[in-house]
C-alpha positions as CSV (number, residue, x, y, z in Angstrom):
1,X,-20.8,-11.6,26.0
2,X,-23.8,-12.1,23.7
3,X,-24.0,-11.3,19.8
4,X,-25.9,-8.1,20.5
5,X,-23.9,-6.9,23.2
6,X,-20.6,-7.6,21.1
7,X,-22.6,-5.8,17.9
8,X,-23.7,-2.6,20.0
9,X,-20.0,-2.1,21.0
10,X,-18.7,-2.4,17.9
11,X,-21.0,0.0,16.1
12,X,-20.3,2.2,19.3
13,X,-16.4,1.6,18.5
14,X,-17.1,3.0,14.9
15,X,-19.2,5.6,14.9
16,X,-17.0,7.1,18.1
17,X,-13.9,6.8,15.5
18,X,-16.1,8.4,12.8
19,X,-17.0,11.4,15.1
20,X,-12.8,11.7,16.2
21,X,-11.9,11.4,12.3
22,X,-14.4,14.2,10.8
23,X,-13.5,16.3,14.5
24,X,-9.8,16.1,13.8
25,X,-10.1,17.0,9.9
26,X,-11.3,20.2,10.8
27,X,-8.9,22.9,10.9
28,X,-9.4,26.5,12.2
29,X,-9.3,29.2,9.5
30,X,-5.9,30.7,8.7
31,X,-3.5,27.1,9.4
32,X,-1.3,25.8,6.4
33,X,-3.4,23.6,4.1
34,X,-1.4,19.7,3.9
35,X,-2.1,16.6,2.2
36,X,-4.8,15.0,4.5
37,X,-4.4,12.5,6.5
38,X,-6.4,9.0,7.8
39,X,-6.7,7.0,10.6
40,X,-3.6,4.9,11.4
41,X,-4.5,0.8,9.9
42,X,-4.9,-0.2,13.9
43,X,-8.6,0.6,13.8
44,X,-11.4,0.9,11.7
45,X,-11.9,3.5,8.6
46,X,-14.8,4.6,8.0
47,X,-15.2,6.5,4.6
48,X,-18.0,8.4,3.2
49,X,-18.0,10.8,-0.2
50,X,-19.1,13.2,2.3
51,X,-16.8,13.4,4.9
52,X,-13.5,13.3,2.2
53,X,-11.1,15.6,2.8
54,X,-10.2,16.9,-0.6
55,X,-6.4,18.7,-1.2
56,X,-4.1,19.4,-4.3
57,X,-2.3,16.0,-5.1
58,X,1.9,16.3,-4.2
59,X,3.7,18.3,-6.7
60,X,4.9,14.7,-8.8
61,X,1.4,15.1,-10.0
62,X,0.0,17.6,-12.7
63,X,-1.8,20.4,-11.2
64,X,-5.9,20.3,-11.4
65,X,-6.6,17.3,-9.8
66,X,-8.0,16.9,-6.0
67,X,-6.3,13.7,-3.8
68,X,-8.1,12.7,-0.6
69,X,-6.6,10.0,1.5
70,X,-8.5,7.4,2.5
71,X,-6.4,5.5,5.0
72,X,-2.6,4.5,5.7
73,X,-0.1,6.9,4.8
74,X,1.2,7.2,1.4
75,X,4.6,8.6,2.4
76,X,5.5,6.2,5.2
77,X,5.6,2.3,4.9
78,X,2.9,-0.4,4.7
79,X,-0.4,-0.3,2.8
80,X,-2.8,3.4,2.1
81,X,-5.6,4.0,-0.3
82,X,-5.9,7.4,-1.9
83,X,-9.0,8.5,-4.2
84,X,-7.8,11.0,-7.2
85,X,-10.3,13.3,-9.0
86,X,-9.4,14.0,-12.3
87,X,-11.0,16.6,-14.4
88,X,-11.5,16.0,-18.2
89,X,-8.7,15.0,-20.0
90,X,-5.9,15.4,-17.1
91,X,-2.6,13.0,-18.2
92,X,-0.3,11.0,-15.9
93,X,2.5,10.2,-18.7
94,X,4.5,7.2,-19.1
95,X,5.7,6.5,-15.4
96,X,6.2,3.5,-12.9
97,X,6.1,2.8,-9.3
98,X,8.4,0.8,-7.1
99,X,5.6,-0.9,-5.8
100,X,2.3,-2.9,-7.3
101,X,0.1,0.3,-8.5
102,X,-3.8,-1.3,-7.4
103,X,-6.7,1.3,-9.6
104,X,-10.4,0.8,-9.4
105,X,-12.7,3.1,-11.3
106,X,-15.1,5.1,-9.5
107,X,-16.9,7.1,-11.9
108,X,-15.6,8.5,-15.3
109,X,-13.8,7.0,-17.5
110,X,-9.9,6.1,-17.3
111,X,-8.1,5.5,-20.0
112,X,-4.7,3.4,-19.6
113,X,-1.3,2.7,-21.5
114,X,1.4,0.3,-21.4
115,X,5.0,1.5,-22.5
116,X,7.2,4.1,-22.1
117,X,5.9,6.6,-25.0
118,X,2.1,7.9,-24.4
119,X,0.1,6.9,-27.2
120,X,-4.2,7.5,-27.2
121,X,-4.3,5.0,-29.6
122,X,-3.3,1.8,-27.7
123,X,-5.1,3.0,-24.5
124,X,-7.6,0.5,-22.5
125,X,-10.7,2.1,-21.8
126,X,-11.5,1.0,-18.1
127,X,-15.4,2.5,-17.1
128,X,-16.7,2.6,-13.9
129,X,-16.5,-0.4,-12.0
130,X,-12.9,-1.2,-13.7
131,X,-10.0,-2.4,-12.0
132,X,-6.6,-2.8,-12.5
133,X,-3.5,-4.5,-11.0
134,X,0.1,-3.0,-12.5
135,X,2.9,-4.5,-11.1
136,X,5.9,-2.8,-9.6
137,X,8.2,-0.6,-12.1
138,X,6.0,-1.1,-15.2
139,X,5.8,1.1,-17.6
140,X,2.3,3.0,-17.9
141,X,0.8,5.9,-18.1
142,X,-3.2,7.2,-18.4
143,X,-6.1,9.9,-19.3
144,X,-9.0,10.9,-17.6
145,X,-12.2,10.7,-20.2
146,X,-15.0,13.4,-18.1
147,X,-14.7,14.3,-14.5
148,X,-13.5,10.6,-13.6
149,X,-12.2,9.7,-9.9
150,X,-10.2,6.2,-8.9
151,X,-9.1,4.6,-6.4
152,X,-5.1,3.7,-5.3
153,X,-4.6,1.1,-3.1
154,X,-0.6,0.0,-2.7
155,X,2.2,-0.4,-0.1
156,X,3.8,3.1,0.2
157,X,6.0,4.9,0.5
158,X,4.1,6.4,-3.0
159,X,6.4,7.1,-5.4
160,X,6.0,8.1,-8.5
161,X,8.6,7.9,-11.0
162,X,8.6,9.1,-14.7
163,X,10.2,7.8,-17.8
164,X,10.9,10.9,-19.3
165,X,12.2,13.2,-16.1
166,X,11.2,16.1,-18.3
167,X,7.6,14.9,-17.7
168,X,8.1,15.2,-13.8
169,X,5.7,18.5,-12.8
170,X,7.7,19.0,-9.6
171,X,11.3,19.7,-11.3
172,X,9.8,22.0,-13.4
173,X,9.2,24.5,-10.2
């Protein structure tokens, strides 16, 4: 099979998958709004800032913010990526994850804390472009600075878990 053929077919491959993805996101008026979902990690993903399907993030998080998944699942196993947008000065306090937490700034500015008490004084200013790695069960916490959006890559399932449970938005329900 020659270079071109293989190329066509490919390109076919993805831009079929593309069509499927934005046809099954779709949902007739009236049906229960859920977190979206992405294509299963067996084929391609195909992501473009206009074809994200933007929903309330789970109830862990502070309301205001929009989550769109960009592939995997956050709530079963193996890897997912998730973009959060974040209006102006939404917090995440002092929390850690079970697994490494991978951010990457997309636009905005996001501010971020090590330790267990949140403190605006000791925060890292990450602007776009920014990435950061924080490994499993540390200690963090952060700040949106303007409409600011990142990305999450990590292995799910997502959990999120607070140092102080009184800072946990879904027990307070």
């Amino acid at each position: 099979m020659s270079k071109s053929l293989l190329s066509r077919l490919l390109l076919s491959a993805v831009l079929l998958t593309q069509v499927f993805l934005v046809g099954q996101a779709s949902k007739p008026a009236g049906q229960k709004k859920t977190t979206p979902k992405a294509a299963a990690a067996s084929g391609p993903v195909i992501a473009t800032p206009d074809s994200l399907k933007w929903a309330d993030p789970p109830p862990v998080l502070q309301p205001g913010a929009q989550l769109a998944v960009l592939s995997g699942n956050p709530n079963g196993t193996g890897p997912f990526a998730i973009r959060l947008k974040m209006p102006d000065g939404y917090k995440i306090m002092p929390h850690w994850h079970p697994t490494q937490e991978n951010v990457t700034v997309l636009s905005g500015e996001f501010h971020v804390g090590m330790g267990d008490k949140f403190d605006e004084t000791g925060m890292h200013a990450l602007p776009v472009g920014s990435y950061a790695a924080v490994p499993a069960r540390h200690h963090h916490y952060a700040v949106a600075k303007g409409e600011t959006v990142v990305q999450v890559n990590a292995m799910g399932p997502f959990k999120l878990i607070y140092v102080n449970p009184a800072d946990d938005p879904s027990k307070t329900k």
